[in-house]
C-alpha positions in Angstrom: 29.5 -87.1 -36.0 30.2 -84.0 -34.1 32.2 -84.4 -30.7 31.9 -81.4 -28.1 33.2 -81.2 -24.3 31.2 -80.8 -21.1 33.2 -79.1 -18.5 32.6 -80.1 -14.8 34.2 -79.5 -11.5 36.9 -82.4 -12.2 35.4 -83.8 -15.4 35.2 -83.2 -19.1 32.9 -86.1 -20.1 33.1 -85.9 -23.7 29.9 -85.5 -25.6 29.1 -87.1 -29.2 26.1 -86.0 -31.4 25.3 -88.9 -33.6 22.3 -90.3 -34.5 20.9 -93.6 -33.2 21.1 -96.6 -34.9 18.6 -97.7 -37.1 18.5 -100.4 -34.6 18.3 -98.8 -31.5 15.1 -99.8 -29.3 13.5 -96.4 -27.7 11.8 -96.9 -25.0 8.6 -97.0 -25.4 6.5 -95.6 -21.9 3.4 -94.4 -21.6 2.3 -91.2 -20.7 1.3 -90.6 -17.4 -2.6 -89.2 -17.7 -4.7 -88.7 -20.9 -4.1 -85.0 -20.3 -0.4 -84.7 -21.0 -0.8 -85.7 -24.7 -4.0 -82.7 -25.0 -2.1 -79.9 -23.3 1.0 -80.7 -25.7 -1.3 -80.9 -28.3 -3.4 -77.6 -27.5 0.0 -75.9 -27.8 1.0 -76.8 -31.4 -2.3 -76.4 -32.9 -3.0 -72.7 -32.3 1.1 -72.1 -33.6 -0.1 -74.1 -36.6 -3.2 -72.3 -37.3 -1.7 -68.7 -36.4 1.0 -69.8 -39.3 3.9 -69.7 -36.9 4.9 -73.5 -38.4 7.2 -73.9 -41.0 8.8 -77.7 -42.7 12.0 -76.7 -41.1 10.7 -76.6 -37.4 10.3 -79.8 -35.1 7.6 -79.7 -32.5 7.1 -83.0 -30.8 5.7 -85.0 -27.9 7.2 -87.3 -25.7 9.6 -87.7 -28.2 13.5 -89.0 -28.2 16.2 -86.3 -27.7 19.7 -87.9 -27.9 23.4 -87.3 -27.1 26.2 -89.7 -26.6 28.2 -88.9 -23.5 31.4 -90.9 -22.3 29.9 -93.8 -25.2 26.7 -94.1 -23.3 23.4 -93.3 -24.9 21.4 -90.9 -23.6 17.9 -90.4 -24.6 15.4 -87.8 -22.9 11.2 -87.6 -24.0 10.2 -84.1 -23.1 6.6 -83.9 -23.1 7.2 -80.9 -25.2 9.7 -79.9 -27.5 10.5 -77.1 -30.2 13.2 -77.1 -32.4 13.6 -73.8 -34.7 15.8 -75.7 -37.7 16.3 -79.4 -38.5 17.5 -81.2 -41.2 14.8 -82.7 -43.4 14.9 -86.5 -43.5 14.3 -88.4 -47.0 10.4 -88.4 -47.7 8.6 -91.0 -46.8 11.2 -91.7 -43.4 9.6 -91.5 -40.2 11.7 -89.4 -37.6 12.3 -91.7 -34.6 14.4 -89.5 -32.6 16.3 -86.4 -33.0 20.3 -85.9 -32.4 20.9 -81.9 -31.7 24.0 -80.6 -33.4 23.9 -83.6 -36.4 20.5 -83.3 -37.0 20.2 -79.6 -36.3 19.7 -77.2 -34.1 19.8 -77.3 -30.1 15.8 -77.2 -29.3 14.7 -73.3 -28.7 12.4 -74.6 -25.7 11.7 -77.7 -23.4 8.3 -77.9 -21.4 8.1 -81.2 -18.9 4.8 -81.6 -17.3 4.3 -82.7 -13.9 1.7 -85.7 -13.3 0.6 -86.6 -9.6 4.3 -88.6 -9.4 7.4 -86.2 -10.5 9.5 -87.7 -12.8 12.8 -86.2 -12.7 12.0 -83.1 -13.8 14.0 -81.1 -11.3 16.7 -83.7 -11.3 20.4 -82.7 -11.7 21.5 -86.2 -11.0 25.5 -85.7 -12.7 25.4 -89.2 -13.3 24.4 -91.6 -16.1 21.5 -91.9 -17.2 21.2 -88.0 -15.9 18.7 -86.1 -14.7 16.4 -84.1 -17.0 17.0 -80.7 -15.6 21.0 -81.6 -16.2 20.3 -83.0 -19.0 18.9 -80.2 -20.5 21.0 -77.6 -18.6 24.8 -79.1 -19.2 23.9 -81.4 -22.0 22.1 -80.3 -24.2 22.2 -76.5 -23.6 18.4 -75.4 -24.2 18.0 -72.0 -23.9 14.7 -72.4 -22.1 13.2 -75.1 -19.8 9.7 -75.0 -18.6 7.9 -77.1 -15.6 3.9 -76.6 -15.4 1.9 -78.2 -12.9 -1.0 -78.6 -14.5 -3.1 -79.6 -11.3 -2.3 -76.2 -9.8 -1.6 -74.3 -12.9 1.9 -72.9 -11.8 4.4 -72.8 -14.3 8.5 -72.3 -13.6 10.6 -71.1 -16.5 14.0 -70.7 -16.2 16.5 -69.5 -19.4 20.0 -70.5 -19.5 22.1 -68.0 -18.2 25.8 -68.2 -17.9 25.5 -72.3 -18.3 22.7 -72.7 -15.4 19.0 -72.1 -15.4 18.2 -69.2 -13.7 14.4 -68.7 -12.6 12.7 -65.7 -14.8 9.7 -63.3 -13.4 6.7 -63.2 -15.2 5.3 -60.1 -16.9 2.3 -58.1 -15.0 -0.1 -60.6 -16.9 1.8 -63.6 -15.4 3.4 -64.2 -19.1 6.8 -65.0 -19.7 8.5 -64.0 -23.1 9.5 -66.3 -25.0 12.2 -64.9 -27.0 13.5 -67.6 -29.8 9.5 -67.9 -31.2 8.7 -64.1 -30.8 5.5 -65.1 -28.2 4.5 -65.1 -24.9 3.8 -68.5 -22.9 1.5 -68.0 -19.9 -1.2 -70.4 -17.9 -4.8 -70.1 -19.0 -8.1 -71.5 -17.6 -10.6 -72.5 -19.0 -12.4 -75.8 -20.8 -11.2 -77.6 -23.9 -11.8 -80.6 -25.0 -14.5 -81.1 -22.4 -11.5 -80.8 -19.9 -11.9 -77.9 -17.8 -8.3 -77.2 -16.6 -5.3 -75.1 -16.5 -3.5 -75.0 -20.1 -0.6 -73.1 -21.7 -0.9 -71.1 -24.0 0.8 -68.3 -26.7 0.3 -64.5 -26.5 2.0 -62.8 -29.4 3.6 -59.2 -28.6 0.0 -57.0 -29.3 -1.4 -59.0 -26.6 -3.6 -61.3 -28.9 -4.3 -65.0 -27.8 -3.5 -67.5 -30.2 -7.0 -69.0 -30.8 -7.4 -72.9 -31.1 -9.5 -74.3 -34.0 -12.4 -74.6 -32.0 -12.0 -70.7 -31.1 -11.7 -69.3 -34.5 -15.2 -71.1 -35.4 -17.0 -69.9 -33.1 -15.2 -66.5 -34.1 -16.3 -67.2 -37.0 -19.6 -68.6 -36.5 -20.1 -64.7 -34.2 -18.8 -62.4 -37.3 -21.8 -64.4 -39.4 -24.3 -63.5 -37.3 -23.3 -60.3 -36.6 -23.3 -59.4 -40.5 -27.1 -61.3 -40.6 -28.1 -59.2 -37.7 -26.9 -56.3 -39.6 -28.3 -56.9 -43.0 -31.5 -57.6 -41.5 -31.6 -54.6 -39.3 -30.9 -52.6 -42.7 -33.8 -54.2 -44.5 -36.3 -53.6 -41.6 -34.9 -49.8 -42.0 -35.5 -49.5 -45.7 -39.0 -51.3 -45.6 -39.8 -48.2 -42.7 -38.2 -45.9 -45.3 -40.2 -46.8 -48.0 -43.4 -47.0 -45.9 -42.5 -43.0 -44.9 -42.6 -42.1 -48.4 -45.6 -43.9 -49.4 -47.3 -42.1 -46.4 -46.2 -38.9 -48.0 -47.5 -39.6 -51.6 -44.2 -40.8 -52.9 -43.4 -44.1 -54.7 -40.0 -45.6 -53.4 -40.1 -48.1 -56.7 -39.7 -45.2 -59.0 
């Protein structure tokens, strides 16, 4: 168990990182549109495929982030989370939640989602059960919090600076660096999934989009034919070639 202070104005609620009991009933809500759980998804299958992904890092969806504060139990379900370092659990265990500090690492990067309803997102509600923007600003210290509508496509990342989130500026291609994975996270549109819609999506630092699966076969699928339309263009030259010289008297077999 790992005890840690959270200073206030008047306060110093103290904090304990320990994991829940085996016990412990999460709550269990659903998601609020069948597109949340496809946009989080979209996001960790081009880092797996681009081989960003190792057994040590946590990436998860709408998934249990705890910290004890004042005795009380506080759990938080970003719709997206990465975590750069965790413990590994025995094999065979399912991970049910994750405890920063006694488990690991402090997550690298928070993304909420907005749906047609907010939900607390922009919250700094001091109190218990907490908002999620103080939550993840004076509780659990993330580095980076992100908010994307993805009705309008507009996405607000602020990084922790000086223990309060602090609104960054996008780069000229509307991308914002993302320091702790080495990538850029921007707002792309386009259809996936046959959902045509805003996404997020990774840029590394040369300016290459991280391609879903889908992308790199029809990449692939492209470089195939291009090579067929190649060796057949050189046949069709050859056969001319040899016609040429049997024109001028010569045999091409010999």
């Amino acid at each position: 168990m790992i005890t840690s202070q959270l200073t206030q104005s008047n306060t110093q609620p103290t904090i304990t990182w320990e994991k829940l009991p085996d016990d412990y009933i999460l709550p269990d809500d659903p998601v609020d549109n069948i597109f949340q759980p496809l946009l989080a998804a979209a996001l960790r299958e081009s880092l797996e495929l681009a081989g960003f992904l190792q057994e040590s890092i946590l990436i998860a969806t709408n998934f249990g982030i705890c910290a004890t504060v004042e005795g009380k139990i506080v759990v938080k379900a970003p719709d997206w989370v990465y975590v750069s370092s965790v413990k590994a659990i025995p094999q065979g265990n399912i991970r049910r939640s994750y405890t920063p500090h006694e488990e690991g690492k402090v997550p690298s990067l928070v993304l909420e989602f907005i749906s047609e309803t907010e939900g607390g997102e922009y919250s700094i509600n001091p109190h218990y059960p907490y908002g999620k923007w103080y939550f993840y600003e004076q509780i659990l210290k993330v580095p980076v919090y992100g908010i994307f509508h993805p009705k309008t496509g507009d996405l607000d990342l602020y990084r922790l600076e000086s223990g309060k989130y602090v609104k960054q500026p996008s780069t000229e291609n509307n991308r914002y660096p993302i320091e702790e994975l080495g990538l850029f996270l921007g707002v792309w549109q386009g259809k996936k999934a046959e959902n045509t819609s805003y996404w997020l999506r990774w840029w590394d630092e040369s300016n290459n989009l991280l391609l879903w699966g889908t992308e790199l076969l029809e990449q692939e699928r492209s470089r195939t034919e291009q090579e067929r339309s190649r060796a057949e263009q050189a046949e069709v030259t050859l056969e001319r070639l040899a016609e040429k010289l049997r024109e001028l008297g010569i045999n091409p077999e010999l």
